[in-house]
C-alpha positions in Angstrom: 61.5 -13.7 44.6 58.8 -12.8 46.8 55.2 -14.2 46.7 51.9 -12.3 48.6 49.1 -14.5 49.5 46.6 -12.1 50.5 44.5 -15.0 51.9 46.5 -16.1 54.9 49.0 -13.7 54.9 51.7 -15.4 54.0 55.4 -14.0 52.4 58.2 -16.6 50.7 61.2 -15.8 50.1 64.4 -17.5 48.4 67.7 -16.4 49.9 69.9 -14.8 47.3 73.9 -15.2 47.1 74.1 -12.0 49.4 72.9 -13.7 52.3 74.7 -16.5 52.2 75.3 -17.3 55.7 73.8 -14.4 57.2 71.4 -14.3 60.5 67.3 -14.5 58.8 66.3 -11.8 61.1 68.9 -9.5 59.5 67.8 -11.0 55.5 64.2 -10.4 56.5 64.6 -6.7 58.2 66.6 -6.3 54.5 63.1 -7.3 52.5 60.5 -6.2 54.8 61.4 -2.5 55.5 57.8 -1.9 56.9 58.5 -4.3 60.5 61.3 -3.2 62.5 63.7 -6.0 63.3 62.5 -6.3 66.8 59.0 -7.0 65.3 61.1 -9.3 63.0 62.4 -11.2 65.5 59.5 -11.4 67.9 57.5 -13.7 64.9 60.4 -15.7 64.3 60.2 -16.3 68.2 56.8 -17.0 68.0 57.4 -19.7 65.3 56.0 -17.8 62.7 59.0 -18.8 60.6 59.6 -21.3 58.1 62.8 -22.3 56.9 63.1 -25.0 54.4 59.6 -26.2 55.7 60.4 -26.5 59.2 59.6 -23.8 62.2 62.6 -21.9 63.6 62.5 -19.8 66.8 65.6 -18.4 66.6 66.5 -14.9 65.0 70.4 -15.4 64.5 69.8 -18.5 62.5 72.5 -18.6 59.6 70.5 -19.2 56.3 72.1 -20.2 52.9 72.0 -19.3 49.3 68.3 -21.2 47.7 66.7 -21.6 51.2 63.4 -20.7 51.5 62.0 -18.9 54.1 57.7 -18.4 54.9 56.6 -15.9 57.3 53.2 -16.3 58.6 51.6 -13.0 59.6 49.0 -13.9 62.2 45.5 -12.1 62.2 45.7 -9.1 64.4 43.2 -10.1 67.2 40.4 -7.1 68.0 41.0 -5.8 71.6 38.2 -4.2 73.3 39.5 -1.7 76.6 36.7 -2.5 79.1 36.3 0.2 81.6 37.0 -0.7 85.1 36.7 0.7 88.8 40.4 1.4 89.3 40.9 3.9 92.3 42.8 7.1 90.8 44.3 9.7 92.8 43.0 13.0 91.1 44.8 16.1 92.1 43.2 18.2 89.6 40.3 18.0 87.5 38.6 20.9 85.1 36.8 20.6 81.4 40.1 19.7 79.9 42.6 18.5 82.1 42.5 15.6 84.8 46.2 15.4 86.5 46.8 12.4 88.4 48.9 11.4 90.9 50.3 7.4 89.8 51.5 5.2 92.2 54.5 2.4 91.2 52.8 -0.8 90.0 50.8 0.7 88.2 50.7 0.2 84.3 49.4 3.5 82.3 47.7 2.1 79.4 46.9 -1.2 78.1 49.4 -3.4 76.8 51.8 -7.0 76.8 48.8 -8.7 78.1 47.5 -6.0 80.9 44.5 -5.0 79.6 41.9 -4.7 82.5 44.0 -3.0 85.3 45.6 0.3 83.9 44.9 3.8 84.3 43.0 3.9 80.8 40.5 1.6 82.3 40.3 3.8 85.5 39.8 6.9 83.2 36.9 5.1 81.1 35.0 3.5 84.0 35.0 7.5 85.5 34.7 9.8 82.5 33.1 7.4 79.6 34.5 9.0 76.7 34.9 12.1 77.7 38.9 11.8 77.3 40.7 12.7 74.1 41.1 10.8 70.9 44.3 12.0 69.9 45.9 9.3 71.6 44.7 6.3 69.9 42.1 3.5 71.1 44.5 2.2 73.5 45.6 5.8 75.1 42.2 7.9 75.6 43.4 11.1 77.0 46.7 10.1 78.0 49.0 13.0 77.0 52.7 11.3 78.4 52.9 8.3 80.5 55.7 6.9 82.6 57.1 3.4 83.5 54.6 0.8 85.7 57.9 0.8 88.9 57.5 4.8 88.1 55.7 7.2 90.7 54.5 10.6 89.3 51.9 12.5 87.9 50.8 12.2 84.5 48.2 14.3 82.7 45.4 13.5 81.0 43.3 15.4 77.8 39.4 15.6 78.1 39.6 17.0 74.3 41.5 17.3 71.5 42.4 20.2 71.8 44.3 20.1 75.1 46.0 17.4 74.1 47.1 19.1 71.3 48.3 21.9 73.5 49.8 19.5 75.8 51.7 17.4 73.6 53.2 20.2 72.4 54.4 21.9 75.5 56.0 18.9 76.7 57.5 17.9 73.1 59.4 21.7 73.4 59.8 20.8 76.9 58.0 24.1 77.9 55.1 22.6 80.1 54.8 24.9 83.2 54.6 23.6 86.9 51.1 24.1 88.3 52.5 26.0 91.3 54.6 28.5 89.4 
């Protein structure tokens, strides 16, 4: 059976027959088909994770016919992206494209507890919010990104509609060198 308690967020289960001796991240990835098992894992990790009334922290726990197992889902905590005087290295700039030369180290958008020294924050300290939307509170403008140890340049939107454009160009892989 499953039980929802809106209030705090809170999901019990009681292991069926099935899982009998099974790993709980594998019974709970079976029952919870919105959270990917990483996601899975990562609260059990977190000690989010109740079985038989005490906290586990390991995913590949065995579990057993009439346990009981509580998840707690934690309140999402609201994240503000503060803009912040982050040197970029612009090769390009018009009305809907800024093209920026990243250097390794650096992180492209905020994220796993970086959320003052990134590109995004660069971009909002420098163009406000003049950047795209398409990309979500946490990537204004940013069209692709590549890996913090990564050098490159990345593109950035300054509407939706070029990052529209964008997006699709590199999705078909038919994004054309400036140069060419």
């Amino acid at each position: 059976y499953i039980k929802w308690f809106m209030i705090k967020k809170i999901l019990d289960f009681k292991v069926p027959s099935s899982f009998d001796e099974k790993r709980i991240d594998k019974f709970l990835q079976s029952q919870i088909k919105e959270l990917s098992r990483t996601k899975l894992q990562a609260l059990i990790e977190n000690g989010e994770v109740k079985l038989n009334n005490v906290i586990i922290t390991n995913a590949s726990k065995k579990i057993k016919e009439q346990d009981v197992i509580n998840i707690n889902f934690p309140l999402a905590k609201e994240i503000h992206i503060k803009p912040n005087k982050i040197p970029l290295d612009i090769l390009f700039e018009d009305s809907d494209v800024i093209v920026i030369n990243k250097s390794s180290g650096v992180v492209v958008h905020p994220g796993a507890g970086n959320y003052e020294n990134t590109v995004v924050n660069g971009l909002l300290y420098k163009y406000k919010n003049n950047l795209s939307n398409l990309g979500g509170k946490f990537r204004p403008g940013i069209v692709h990104r590549i890996d913090k140890d990564t050098s490159g340049v990345i593109v950035v939107a300054r509407n939706d509609f070029s990052h529209a454009f964008l997006s699709e160009q590199f999705s078909k892989h038919t994004i054309k060198r400036f140069y060419e």
